[in-house]
N, C-alpha and C positions, 0 to 999 in steps of 0.2 A: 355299916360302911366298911369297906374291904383298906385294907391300907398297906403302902408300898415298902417292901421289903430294905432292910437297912435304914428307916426313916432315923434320923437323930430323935434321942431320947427328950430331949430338951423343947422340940418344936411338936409334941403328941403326935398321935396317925393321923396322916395325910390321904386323899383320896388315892388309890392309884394311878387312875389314869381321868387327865379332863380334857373337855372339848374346849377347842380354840375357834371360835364365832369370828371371820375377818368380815372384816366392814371398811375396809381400804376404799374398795372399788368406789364406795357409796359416801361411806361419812368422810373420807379422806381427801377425794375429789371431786366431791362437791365444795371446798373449798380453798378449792385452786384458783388462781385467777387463768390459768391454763387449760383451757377445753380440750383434752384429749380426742382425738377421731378413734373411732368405734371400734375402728380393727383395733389401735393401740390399747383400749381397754379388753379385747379379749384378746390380745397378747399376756399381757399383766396377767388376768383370772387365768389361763392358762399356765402361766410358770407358778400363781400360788397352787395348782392343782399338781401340778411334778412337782410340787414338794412338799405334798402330805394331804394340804388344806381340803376338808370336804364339809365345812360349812362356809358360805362365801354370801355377803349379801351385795350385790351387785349394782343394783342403782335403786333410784327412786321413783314412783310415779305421782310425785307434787309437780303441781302445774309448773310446765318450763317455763311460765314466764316468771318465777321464785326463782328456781335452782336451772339456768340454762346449760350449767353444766352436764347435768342430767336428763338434756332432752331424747336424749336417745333411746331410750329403754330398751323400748320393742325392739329396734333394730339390735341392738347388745346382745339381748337373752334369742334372739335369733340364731347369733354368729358361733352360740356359747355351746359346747359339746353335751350331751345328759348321758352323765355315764350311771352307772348304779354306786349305791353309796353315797353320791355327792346330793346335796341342798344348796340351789339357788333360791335366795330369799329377794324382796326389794321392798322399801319404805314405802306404805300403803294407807296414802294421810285421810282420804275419804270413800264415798261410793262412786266416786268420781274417777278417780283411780284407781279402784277395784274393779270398774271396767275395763278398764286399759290392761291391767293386768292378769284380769280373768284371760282372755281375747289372745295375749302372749304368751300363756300358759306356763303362767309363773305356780310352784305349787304349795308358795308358804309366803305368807306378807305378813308384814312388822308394821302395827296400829302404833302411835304414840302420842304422850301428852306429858304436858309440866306437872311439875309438884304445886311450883308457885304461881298467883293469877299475872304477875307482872310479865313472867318470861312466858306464861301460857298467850296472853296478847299481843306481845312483842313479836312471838315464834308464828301464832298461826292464829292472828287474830280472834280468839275465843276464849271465856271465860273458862275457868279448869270444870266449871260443871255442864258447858257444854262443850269440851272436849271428851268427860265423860262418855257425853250422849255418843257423840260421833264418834268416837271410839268402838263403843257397843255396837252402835248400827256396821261402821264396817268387818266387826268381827262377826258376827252373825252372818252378812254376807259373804264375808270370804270362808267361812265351815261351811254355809250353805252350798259353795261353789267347791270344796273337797278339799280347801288347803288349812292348813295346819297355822295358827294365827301366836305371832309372839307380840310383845309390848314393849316399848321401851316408857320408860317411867325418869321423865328431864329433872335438872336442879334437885337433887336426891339430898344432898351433902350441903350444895350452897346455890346461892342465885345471884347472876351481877348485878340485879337488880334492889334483892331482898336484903341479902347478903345469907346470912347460916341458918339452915333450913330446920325447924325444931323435929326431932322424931316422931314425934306423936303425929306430926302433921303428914308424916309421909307414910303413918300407919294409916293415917284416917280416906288418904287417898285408896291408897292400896286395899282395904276396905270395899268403895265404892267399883273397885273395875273389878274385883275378885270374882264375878259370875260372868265375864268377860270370853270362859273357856278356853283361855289360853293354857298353850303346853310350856309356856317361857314366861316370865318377868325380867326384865335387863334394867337393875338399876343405875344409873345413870350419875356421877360425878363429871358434872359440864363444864362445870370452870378447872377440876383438877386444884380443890379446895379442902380434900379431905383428909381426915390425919386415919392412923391405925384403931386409934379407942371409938371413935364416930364412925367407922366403918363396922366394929363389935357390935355398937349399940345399933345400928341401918340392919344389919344382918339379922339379928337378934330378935327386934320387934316386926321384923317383916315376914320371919321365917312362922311368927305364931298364924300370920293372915294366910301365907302362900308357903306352901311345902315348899324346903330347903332346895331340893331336887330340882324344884322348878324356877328356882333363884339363876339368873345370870350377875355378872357384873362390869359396866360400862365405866371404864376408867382412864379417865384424861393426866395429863403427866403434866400438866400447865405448874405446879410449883414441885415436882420430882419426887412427889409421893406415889404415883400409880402400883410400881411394883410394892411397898410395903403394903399397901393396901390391899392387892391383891394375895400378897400372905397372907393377912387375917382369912381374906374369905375364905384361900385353901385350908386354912388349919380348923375354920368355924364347919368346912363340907360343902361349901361351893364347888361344883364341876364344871361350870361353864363361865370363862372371861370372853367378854368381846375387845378385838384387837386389832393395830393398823400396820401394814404392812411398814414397817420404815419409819415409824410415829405420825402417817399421813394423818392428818382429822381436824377439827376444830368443831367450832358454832357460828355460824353467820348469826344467829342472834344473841352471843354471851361473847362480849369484847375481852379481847386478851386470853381468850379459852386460846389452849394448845392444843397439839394433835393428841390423838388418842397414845394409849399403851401402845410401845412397838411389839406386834408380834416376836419378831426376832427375841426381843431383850425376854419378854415371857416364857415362850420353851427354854430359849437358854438355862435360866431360871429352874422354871420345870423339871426340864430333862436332871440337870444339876441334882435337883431334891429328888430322883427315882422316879417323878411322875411321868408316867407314860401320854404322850398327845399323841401319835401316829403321824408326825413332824419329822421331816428331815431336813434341817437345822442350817444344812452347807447350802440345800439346793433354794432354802428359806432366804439366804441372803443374795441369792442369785436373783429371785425373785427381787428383793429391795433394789441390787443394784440397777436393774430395767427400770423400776418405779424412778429411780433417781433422772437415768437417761430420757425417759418419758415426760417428767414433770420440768427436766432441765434445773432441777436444783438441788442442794446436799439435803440429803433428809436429817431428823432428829436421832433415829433411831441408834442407841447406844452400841448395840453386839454390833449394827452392819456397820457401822466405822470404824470399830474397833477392826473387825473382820479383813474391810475393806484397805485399811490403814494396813497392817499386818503383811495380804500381799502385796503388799507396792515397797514394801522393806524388801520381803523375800524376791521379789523382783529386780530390786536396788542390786541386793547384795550380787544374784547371779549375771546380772553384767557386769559390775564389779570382776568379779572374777575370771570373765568373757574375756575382759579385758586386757 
């Protein structure tokens, strides 16, 4: 593992540079009670893209009569530019919508399922060993169709169902989907339930099933752990966090879930510790503050108010003086 020049002695080598997974578009606004129009969300995916971002997962294709927020797919990844370097991904729940997304010419879809059977039936009515299945079957056909298939793996840490998810149980899942041919695992803290020592031990017994490499991390800020958490993974060799533009995100099936990690607060972060993302940080919070205008409300995200708050002083002051 290559590690960033001047890291503090105290925190061991760090990766030098990780990728930032955003999932605003998708997991952030889908639970909005605000239906953005189409052009507005490829307004959005454009400013995260002038400000670094080149992995983006865009929407979903669950049936819109679940998520009507996300009816639009096709028409989105229509509107959306393909430049090189960049991945548009989208939620790819069966073969159902592996057609749909075959058809739109999407060239990477995110299969996923719970840890736990309660939130697995609550989420997508199916037991976790047939979401198994169907997992499988849409991974298979989306390699078959030439895209490159990631996972997201729910309730990792805890469930608001179950309540605290034992490790061994999230081995034993990880186990059964590991011939799945995925080039990603994104584990998943839903509720934003996890401490730093549970995130050691997630990482730890997961990484013996699935190369470290191919570990993500999906981290909700529901009680303002997300960034410690994300430390651990960096210092364990995690490279890839998935992230919400502004702290957009929640769970339509886990109550009191919060939005995801703010991207902002994570490069911040990042950059801070020498890790390189290929982020740029100022145009990052440009991006948020559109999300804001867009959604019509103050987002969570810590750096972009901090940011935002900041020029509305330096604002303050030069009329002040105007004057």
């Amino acid at each position: 593992m290559t590690t960033s020049a001047g890291t503090s002695a105290a925190l061991g080598p760090l990766p030098k540079r990780v990728d930032v997974y955003e999932v605003g578009p998708r997991d952030g606004l889908q639970n909005e009670l605000r239906t953005l129009p189409t052009v507005d969300k490829a307004r959005l995916i454009e400013a995260l893209l002038a400000a670094g971002e080149r992995r983006i997962e865009v929407s979903s294709f669950v049936s819109p009569r679940w998520i009507p927020q996300l009816a639009d797919a096709e028409k989105l990844l229509a509107l959306l530019p393909r430049r090189e370097g960049v991945t548009f991904t989208a939620l790819v729940p069966n073969v159902r919508g592996l057609e749909r997304a075959v058809a739109a010419g999407l060239g990477e879809a995110a299969v996923f399922l719970s840890v736990t059977e309660a939130h697995s039936k609550k989420n997508i009515n199916k037991s976790v060993a047939e979401a198994v299945q169907a997992a499988k079957e849409t991974a298979s056909g989306a390699r078959a169709a030439g895209m490159r298939v990631r996972c997201y793996l729910s309730t990792v840490w805890g469930c608001p169902y179950e309540g605290r998810v034992p490790v061994a149980r999230v081995a034993e899942v990880v186990k059964r989907i590991a011939d799945l041919g995925l080039y990603q695992l994104s584990l998943g803290d839903t509720i934003g339930i996890g401490t730093p020592n549970q995130t050691a031990d997630i990482v730890g017994e997961v990484s013996k099933v699935i190369p470290l490499e191919q570990l993500a991390l999906h981290l909700h800020d529901t009680r303002g752990t997300a960034l410690a958490n994300a430390l651990v993974g960096l210092q364990l060799g995690v490279t890839t966090f998935d992230s919400s533009i502004g702290g957009l995100g929640g769970c339509p099936y886990a109550p009191g879930a919060a939005g995801n990690l703010a991207t902002e607060d994570l490069v911040f972060m990042l950059h801070g510790m020498g890790v390189e993302t290929g982020i740029d940080l100022q145009k990052l919070v440009e991006a948020g503050e559109l999300a804001q205008e867009l959604i019509g409300r103050k987002l969570s995200g810590k750096y972009l108010q901090a940011a935002l708050g900041e020029r509305e002083k330096q604002a303050a002051r030069a009329r002040a003086v105007a004057e």
